[in-house]
Structures are given as structure tokens and as C-alpha cells.
N, C-alpha and C positions, 0 to 999 in steps of 0.2 A: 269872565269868559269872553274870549273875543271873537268880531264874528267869522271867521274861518273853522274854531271850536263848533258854535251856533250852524252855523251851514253842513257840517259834518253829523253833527246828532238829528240836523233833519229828515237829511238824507237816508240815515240810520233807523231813522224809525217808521218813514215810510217805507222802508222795506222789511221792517219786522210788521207792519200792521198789513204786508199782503199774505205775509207769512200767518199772520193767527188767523184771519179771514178763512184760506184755506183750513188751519187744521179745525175751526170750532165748525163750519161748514161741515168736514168731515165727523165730526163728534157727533152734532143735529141730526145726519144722516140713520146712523148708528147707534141713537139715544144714546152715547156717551156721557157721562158726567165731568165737567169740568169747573174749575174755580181759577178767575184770576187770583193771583194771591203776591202777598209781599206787596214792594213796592208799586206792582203793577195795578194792585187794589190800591194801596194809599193813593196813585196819580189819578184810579179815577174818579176817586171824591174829592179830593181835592183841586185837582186841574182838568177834570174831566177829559182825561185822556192820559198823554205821558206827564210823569215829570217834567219838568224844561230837560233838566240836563243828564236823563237817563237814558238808557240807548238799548234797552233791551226791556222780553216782556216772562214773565212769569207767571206759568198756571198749573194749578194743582189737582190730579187729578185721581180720586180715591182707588185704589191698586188694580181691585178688579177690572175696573175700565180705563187705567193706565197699563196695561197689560195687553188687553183687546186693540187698545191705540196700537202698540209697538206690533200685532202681528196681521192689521188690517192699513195703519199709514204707508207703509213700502209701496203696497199693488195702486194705492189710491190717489195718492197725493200725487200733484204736480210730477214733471219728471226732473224738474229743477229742483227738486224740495228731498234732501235726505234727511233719511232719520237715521242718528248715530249716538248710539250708548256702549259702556264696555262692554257689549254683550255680541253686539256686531262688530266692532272695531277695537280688535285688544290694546293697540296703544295709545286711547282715547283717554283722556285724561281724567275723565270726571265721573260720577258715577249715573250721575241724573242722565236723562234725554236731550236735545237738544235736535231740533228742525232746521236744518241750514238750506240757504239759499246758492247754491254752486251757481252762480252766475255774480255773486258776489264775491270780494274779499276786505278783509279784513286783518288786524295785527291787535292782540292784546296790550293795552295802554303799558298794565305792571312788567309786562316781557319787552313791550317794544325793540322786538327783533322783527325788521322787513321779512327776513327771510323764512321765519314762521308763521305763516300767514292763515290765517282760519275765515270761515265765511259768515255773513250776517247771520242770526240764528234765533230764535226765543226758546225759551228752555221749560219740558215739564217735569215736574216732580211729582213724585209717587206720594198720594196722605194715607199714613199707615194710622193703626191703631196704636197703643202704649197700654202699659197693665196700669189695672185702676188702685191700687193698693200702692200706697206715697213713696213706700221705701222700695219697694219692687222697680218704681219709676224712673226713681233717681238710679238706682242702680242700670238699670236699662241705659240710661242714657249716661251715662259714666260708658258702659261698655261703647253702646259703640260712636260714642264720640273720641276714644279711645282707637279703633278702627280709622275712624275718619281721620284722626291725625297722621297714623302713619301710613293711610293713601298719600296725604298732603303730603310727607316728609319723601316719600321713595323719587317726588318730583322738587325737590330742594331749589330750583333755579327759578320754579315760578309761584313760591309763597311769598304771597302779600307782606311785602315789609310796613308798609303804610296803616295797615288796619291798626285800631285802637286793641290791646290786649288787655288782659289783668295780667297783675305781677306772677301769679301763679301759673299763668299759661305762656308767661316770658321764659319761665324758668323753665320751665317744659323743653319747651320749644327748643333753649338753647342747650340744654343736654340731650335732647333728641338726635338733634343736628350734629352731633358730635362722634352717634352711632354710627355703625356701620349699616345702618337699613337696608340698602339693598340685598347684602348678607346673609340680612334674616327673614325678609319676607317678598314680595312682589304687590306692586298696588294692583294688579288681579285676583290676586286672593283675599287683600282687603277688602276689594269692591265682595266680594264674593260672600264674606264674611256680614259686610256691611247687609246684605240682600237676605242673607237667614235671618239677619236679628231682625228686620222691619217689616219682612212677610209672615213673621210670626204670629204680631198683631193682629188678632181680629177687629178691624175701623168698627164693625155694627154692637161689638159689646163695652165698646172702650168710652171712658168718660172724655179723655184727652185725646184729641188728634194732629194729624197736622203732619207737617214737614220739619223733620229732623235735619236735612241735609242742605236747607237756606241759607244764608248769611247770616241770620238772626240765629238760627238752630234751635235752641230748644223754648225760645220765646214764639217761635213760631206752632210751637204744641199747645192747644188751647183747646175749651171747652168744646166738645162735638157739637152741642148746638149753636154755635158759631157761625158753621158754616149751614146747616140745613139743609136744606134740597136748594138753595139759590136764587139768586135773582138777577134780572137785567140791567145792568146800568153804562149809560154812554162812557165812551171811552173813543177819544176822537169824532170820527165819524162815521163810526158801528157802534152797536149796542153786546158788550160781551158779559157771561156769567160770572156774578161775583158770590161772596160771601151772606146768608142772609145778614146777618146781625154785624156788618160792617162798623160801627164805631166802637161794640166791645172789641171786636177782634182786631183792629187800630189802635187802639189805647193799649191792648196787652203786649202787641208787640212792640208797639213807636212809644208810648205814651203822648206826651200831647204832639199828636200828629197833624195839628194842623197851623204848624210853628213850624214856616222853614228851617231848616239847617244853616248855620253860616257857611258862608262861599266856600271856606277853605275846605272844608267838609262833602262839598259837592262833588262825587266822581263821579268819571264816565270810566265804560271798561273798556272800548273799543275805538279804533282807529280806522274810517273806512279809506280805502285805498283802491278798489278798481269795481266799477258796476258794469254786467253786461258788455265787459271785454275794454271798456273803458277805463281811463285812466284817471283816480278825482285827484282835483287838484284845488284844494282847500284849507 
């Protein structure tokens, strides 16, 4: 990584840590529940804070008060600070939440199209329950990861060519790609679809919980007490909620998680390009 790479993710993340400050500030307000999770929990036991070279923040937050977020953040947050999911914005790409900073911009690294430009953002995900009965499970998650692909596919120009796959989901993939998707469905209705199956789950009777719709996906569904009611742990230089039982629920999804990655393995997903009307040039 060279340092005009390094000067860019710094940039990048001190403007996602004004962005969580605001939202957990507003969470506190509101006895909200929230969990850093994913990467954003592995960086802060391991680096107490970010990653070096991740550029974004992820937190998890059980339905009911990810729900409350989405119709109390609009009146409260910042006036620079949207909040944008397919629910507000139909041709929003993604299903989860995400907080952006409209005084920034931005360009996805995998698109690296200028001309599509998005803003700095940290993203929250909905932690639904799953049925506690193993085949019930799988099945569950067969469907709507099933869903989840032909959101991905109805947007073909921005799947991750780069991510590591199994051969069985090569093969998918490349006879998916071949339909005529658009044809048959809309990634509205997926997302829509996606939304029945995971508010299904009741989180307080379910042994499994978690976030289905992560990078990790269904590693990301782990034992409910896992996560517990929470705890504080530095992350930079604020202290934000993480997971109780951080190194089972590290292990389940990294395994040994506190073994870097090799370099070539290191991504970033964003490219900053203009702060507060400015132009970066890094």
C-alpha cells in the first residue's frame, strides 16, 4: 500500500468515525441497541480502532431498534447525514442501511467509474433471529441467500469479480449471468422478499442470530449469546458497543483472527474524491 493509498483511508475514516459518533450518540439518546460487528469488531480488538486498511464501519443492530433508527435518524441526525435504504430510495443498490456524509464523495474501488460517485457512509445491518431446528436453518438460509443473489445479479456491472468463491457458486453465478434477470424479476422485489424472510425471525426465541446479509453471510449467524446485551470497547478515540463474548464470535467468523491477512488480500472498497466541496488529491 502506498502512501497516497494510506492518506486516503485516513482521510476515509475520520470521516466515518464523525459519522458513528453521531449515530451511537443518537442510539444512547434513545436506549437504542447496537453492536459493532464484522470487521469493525475484529479492528477493535485487534487494532483498537480501524483496520489499517479498511475504510468503512459496520454495526449491528437487533430489528426492533433497527427499525426505530430508520424512523427517528431522518428528524435527528445531522442535516449532512442521510440515511438511505431501498425503502427510501428505489434505486439504491443494496438492501441494508447505510448513513452517508453528503458533504463527501466518493467512487466504489470494484466500479471505479468517476462518474458514479457515492458518499463516505458506515452501514447498519438488521440482526434477525433464524429457526432453531438445523434443517429448518439451512433451509432458511438456502432461500434467501437465494434472493440475495438475484439482487446481486439484476446489478451484473457491479459484482465483485475479485472475491474468492467455491466452485459451486462459480457455477451459479455463471449460468445465472446468462439469464435474462431482469425479465423475471426486479432487485425491489428481491430486497422485498429478502425483508419477509428476515423479519420473520423472532431474535428473542432463536438460538442463532446475526447478520445474514454481511460479506461473511451466514458465518456471521452465531450463537445469541454472543452477542448479549454488550460491551464497551475502544475503537479509536471513542469507546463504542461491541459484542459480549468477542473472541468466540471472532473465531466463528475469522477463525484465527488475530493473524493478519496477506497484503494481496487487503481491500479497500472506496476511493475518496472530494470533502466539504473540496477536491482530494491523493
Amino acid at each position: 500500500m502506498n502512501k497516497s493509498d494510506i492518506s486516503n483511508i485516513k482521510l476515509l475514516q475520520q470521516v466515518d468515525l464523525e459519522i458513528v459518533k453521531a449515530v451511537a450518540s443518537l442510539c444512547d439518546r434513545h436506549n437504542l441497541t447496537y453492536y459493532m460487528i464484522g470487521g469493525t469488531m475484529l479492528g477493535a480488538i485487534r487494532h483498537k480502532g480501524f483496520i489499517p486498511w479498511d475504510d468503512d464501519i459496520d454495526l449491528g443492530m437487533p430489528r426492533k431498534d433497527y427499525e426505530k433508527l430508520l424512523m427517528i435518524a431522518p428528524k435527528e441526525l445531522p442535516e449532512h447525514l442521510k440515511v438511505v435504504n431501498y425503502r427510501n430510495t428505489p434505486h439504491y443498490q443494496y438492501y441494508i442501511t447505510r448513513i452517508l456524509d453528503t458533504h463527501t464523495k466518493v467512487i466504489e474501488e470494484r466500479i471505479g467509474n468517476s462518474s458514479r460517485y457515492t458518499h463516505v457512509s458506515i452501514d447498519i445491518f438488521p440482526i434477525d433471529g433464524t429457526p432453531n431446528n438445523r434443517f429448518l436453518r439451512k433451509f432458511y438460509f438456502l432461500r434467501v441467500l437465494f434472493h440475495r443473489a438475484l439482487m446481486s445479479l439484476c446489478y451484473k456491472d457491479s459484482i465483485d469479480r475479485k472475491r474468492n468463491r467455491s466452485t459451486v457458486e462459480k457455477i451459479f453465478l455463471w449460468i445465472m449471468e446468462r439469464l435474462p434477470i431482469e425479465k423475471l424479476t426486479t432487485p425491489y422485489k428481491q430486497k422485498c422478499k429478502i425483508d419477509k424472510l428476515l423479519r420473520k425471525q423472532d431474535i428473542q426465541t432463536s438460538n442463532f442470530i446475526g447478520n445474514i446479509m454481511g460479506a461473511y453471510r451466514t458465518r456471521e449467524i452465531v450463537p445469541a449469546e454472543y452477542y448479549g446485551t454488550g460491551k464497551m470497547y475502544s475503537f479509536e478515540d471513542i469507546e463504542l458497543r461491541g459484542v459480549d463474548m468477542y473472541d468466540e464470535y471472532l473465531t466463528y467468523t475469522y477463525g484465527d483472527y488475530m493473524k493478519w491477512p496477506p497484503e494481496e488480500k487487503r481491500k479497500t472498497h472506496f476511493k475518496l474524491i472530494e470533502i466539504h466541496g473540496k477536491k482530494v488529491n491523493v
